[in-house]
N, C-alpha and C positions, 0 to 999 in steps of 0.2 A: 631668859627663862629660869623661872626658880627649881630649886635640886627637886621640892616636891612633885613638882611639872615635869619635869623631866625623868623621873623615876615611873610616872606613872605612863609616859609617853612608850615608856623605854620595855615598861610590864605590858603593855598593848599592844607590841611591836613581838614578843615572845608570843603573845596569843594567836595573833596571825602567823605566825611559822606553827604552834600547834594546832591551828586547824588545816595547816597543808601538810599536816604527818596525817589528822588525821584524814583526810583528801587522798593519800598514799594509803593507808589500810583499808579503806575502802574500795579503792581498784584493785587490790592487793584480791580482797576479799571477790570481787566479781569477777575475776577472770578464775577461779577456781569451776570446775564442772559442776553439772547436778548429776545424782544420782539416782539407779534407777533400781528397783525391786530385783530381787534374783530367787524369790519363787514365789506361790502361791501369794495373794495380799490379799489382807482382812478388810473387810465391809467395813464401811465409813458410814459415820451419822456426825451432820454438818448442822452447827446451833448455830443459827441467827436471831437474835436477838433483835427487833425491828423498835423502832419509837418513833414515830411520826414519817414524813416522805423526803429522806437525805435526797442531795443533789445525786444525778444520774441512777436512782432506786432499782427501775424495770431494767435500765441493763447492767447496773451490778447484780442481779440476782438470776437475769439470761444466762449470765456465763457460765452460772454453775448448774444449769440443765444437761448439757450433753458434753461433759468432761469425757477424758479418754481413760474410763476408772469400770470396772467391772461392775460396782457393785455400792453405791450410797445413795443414800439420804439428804435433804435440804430440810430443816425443820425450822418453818419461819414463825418465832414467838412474838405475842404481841402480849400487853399488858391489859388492856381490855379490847371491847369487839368494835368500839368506834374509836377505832385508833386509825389514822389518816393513810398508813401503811398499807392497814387490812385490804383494802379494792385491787392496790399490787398485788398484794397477797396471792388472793381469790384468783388473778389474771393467770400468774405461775400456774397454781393450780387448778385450772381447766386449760391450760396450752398442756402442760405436763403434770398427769395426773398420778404417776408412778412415782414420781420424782420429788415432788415436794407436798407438804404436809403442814398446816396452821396447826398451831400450839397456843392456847390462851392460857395465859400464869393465871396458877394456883395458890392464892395466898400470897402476902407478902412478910417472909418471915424477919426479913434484913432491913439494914438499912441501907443498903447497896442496889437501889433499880434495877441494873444491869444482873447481879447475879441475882436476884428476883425470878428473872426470867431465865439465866441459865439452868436454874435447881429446879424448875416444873420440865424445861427441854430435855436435861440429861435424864429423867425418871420417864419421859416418853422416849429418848432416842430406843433404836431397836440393834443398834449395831455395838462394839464392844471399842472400837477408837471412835472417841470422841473429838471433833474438833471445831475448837470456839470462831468463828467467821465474820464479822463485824459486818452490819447493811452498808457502810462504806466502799465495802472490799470487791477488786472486778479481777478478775483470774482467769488462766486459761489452760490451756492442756500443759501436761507439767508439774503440776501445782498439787495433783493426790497422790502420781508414782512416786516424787521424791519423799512425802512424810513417810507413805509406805516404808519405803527404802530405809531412810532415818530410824524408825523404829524397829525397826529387824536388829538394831545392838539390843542388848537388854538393858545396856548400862545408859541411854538414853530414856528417859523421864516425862522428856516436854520437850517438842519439836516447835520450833517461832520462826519468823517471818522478819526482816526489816521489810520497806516498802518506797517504791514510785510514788509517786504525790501528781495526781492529773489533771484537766480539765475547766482550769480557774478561767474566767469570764468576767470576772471583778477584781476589783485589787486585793479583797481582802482576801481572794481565794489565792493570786497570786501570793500574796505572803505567807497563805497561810502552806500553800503545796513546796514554796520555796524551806519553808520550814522544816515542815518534815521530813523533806530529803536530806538537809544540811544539819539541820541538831537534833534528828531523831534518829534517824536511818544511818546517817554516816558516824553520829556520836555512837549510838549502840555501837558497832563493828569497834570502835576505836577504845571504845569503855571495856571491851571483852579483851581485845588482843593489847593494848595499853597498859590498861587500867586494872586488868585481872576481875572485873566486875559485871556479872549477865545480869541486863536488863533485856527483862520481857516485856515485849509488847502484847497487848491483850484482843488488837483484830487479829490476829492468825497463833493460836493454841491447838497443838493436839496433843492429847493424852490416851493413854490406853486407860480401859473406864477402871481395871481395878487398881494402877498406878494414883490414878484421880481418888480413888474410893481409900485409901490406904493413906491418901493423907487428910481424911475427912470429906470430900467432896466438895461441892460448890457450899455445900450447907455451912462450911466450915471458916470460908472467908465473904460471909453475907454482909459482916459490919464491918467491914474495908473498904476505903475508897479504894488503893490501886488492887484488887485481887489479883492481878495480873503480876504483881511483881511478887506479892506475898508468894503466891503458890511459885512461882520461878525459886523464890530461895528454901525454899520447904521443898522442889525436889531435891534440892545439895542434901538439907538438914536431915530430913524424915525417909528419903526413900535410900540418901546414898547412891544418888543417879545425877546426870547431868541434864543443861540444857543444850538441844541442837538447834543451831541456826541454820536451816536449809537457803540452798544456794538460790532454788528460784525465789523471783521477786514481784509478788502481787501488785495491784496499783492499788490507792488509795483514792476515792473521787471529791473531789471538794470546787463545787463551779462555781455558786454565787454567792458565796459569803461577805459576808456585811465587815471593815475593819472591826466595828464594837462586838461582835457573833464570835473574830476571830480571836480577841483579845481575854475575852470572855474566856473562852477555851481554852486557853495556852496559860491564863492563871491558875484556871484546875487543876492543870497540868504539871507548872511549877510548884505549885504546894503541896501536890504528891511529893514528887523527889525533895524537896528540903524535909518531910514528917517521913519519908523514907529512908532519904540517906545519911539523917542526919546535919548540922550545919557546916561543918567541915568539908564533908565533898562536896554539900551543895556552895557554898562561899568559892570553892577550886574553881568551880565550873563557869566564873567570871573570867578566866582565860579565853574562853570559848566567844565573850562578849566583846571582844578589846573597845572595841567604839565606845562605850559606857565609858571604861578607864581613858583613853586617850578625850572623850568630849571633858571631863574633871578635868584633867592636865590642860587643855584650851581653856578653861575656865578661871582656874587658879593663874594662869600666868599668860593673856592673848597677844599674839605673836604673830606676824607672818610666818614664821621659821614652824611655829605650833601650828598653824593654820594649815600651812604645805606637809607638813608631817601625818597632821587628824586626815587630811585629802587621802594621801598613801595609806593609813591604815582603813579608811571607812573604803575605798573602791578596793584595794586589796584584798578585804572579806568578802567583797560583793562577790570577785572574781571569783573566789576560791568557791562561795557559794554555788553558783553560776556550772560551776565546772562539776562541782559534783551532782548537780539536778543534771547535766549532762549524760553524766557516767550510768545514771540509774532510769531515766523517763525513754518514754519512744517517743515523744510530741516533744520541739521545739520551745523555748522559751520566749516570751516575749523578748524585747531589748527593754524595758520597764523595769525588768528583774534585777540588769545588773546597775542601770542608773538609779532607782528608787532603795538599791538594797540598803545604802545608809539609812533612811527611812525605816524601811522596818527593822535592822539593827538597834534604833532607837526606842520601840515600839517593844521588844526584844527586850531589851534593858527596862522596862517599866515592869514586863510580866515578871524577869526575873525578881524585881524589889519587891512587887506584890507577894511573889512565894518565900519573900524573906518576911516580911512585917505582918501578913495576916494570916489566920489561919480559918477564914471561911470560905465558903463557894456556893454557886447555885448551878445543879446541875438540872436537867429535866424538870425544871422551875420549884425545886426542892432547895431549899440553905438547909447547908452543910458544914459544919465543924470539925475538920479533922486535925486528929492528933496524930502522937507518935506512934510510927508504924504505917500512917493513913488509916490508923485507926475511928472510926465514924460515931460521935456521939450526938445526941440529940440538943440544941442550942434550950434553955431553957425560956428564952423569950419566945420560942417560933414552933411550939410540940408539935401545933396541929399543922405544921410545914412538912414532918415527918411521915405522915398518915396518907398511904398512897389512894386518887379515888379513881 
């Protein structure tokens, strides 16, 4: 085995011991309590954001009918009125007509979809905590006391969510729920207590509306891809308040996604955090990948010795994988997860080199060019790509 190969074997072997630290902050993090209100708690207005009909739709948007919360709102946004959503919509509201409320966006001032529809939601909600909820998102009792709770500090800002990942029925949804548990859910906790670093996820945001309004409002981060991260570091910057990670933990629904659906996704995704974090932390975060490093080391020098060594490190992430979708889902994993997981490890290492080398995306059938910051500017081959109909 050459020194190359082996240094690179030997860096991939360090990455798999840091994803069982980060495996360890993560149980660390869910065995802590949730918290519960200790007096009077403010009315909630719940922004859903809808775009077409996500896997499991009518009963992510059941669960937040009859929460154990005094007093909110469900405000389902749609972009226009034949949006595929709308007919769920319309369901909610004749089962429960107290409860939830359509919202058709007004204008589209951004280049951001998503906050399109946040900026007409928050100028309808009626309530003074606002909180961002993604059609994704399935919750249950639990889930309003604790922000309650959280925002009773004053020096709390923004209240987030990691999350379960549920319900896949494909493979690509298996990869894609095994994902999220293991480099989104368990990186965050590991990025914050590690890393010194809050990354915000943008399915579960709450803000108090003049916290929201003080650093501009939704108006303010329209031409951003991640808004969700911007505004996380603009409450440090501008309010001098923090973000709180609440203990409970939402699921996330993802059933029949397609591998190309999934991959799709997860290069958005990566090309936020490298035009976010810069390439420095995003180049680190190949620790997280070892299989990528250890498949080069097989590569450069092929070996039985390399071959039984790539076996130990590609089921060893599986494992570690595996055990944290444990720690955080109520549903069982297939046994697919932990034999396929070198599979999508590999698959993994594509989306990461994606968010190294390009910097476009197609979101909601939009291209997209983001810069630094995830900052969104218009591609000058594709204007009328920008122009929402």
């Amino acid at each position: 085995m050459s020194f190359s190969s082996f240094a690179l074997f030997l860096i991939a072997s360090v990455g798999v011991v840091c994803v069982a630290i980060q495996a360890a902050l993560l149980w660390r993090f869910l065995r802590a309590q949730m918290v519960r209100p200790s007096r009077p708690v403010p009315a909630i207005s719940i922004l859903k954001p809808l775009a077409g009909c996500d896997d499991g739709l009518t009963e992510n948007l059941t669960s937040f009918a009859e929460l154990d919360y005094p007093e909110y709102e469900v405000l389902l946004g749609v972009h226009r009125e034949d949006d595929p959503a709308v007919p769920v919509a319309r369901q909610m509201i004749e089962r429960w007509p107290g409860r939830f409320r359509l919202v058709l966006q007004q204008g589209a001032p951004g280049l951001n979809p998503k906050v399109n529809q946040l900026i007409t939601l928050a100028k309808a909600a009626q309530h003074e905590v606002l909180l961002v909820s993604d059609a994704s998102v399935r919750v249950g009792n639990g889930y309003l006391p604790e922000i309650a709770a959280r925002l009773e500090d004053p020096k709390v800002g923004l209240v987030t969510h990691i999350f379960a990942a549920e319900g896949e029925r494909t493979l690509g949804s298996l990869f894609d729920n095994v994902y999220v548990v293991s480099h989104f859910a368990a990186g965050t906790i590991a990025a914050r207590d590690a890393g010194g670093q809050t990354l915000v996820n943008g399915k579960s945001n709450a803000f108090r509306r003049a916290d929201l309004e003080a650093m501009g409002g939704f108006d303010a981060v329209r031409d951003y891809a991640a808004e969700d991260f911007i505004l996380g570091l603009w409450v440090s910057s501008k309010l001098q308040k923090r973000v709180c990670f609440a203990r409970y933990t939402p699921a996330t629904i993802s059933v029949r996604r397609s591998i190309a659906e999934y991959l799709k996704r997860y290069q958005r995704w990566s090309l936020l955090q490298r035009t976010g974090g810069g390439y420095l932390v995003y180049l680190l975060q190949v620790m997280m990948y070892p299989l990528l490093l250890a498949t080069l080391g097989l590569i450069l020098s092929p070996s039985w010795v390399g071959l039984g060594w790539w076996l130990g490190i590609a089921f060893g992430k599986s494992a570690l994988d595996v055990t944290q979708a444990k720690m955080l889902r109520k549903s069982s994993l297939s046994p697919l997860a932990f034999v396929l997981g070198p599979v999508n490890d590999m698959l993994i290492a594509w989306i990461f080199l994606y968010g190294l080398l390009f910097d476009t995306v197609v979101w909601r059938g939009t291209v997209m060019k983001v810069t630094w910051g995830t900052k969104l500017v218009p591609r000058a081959d594709s204007t009328d790509h920008w122009k929402q109909t």
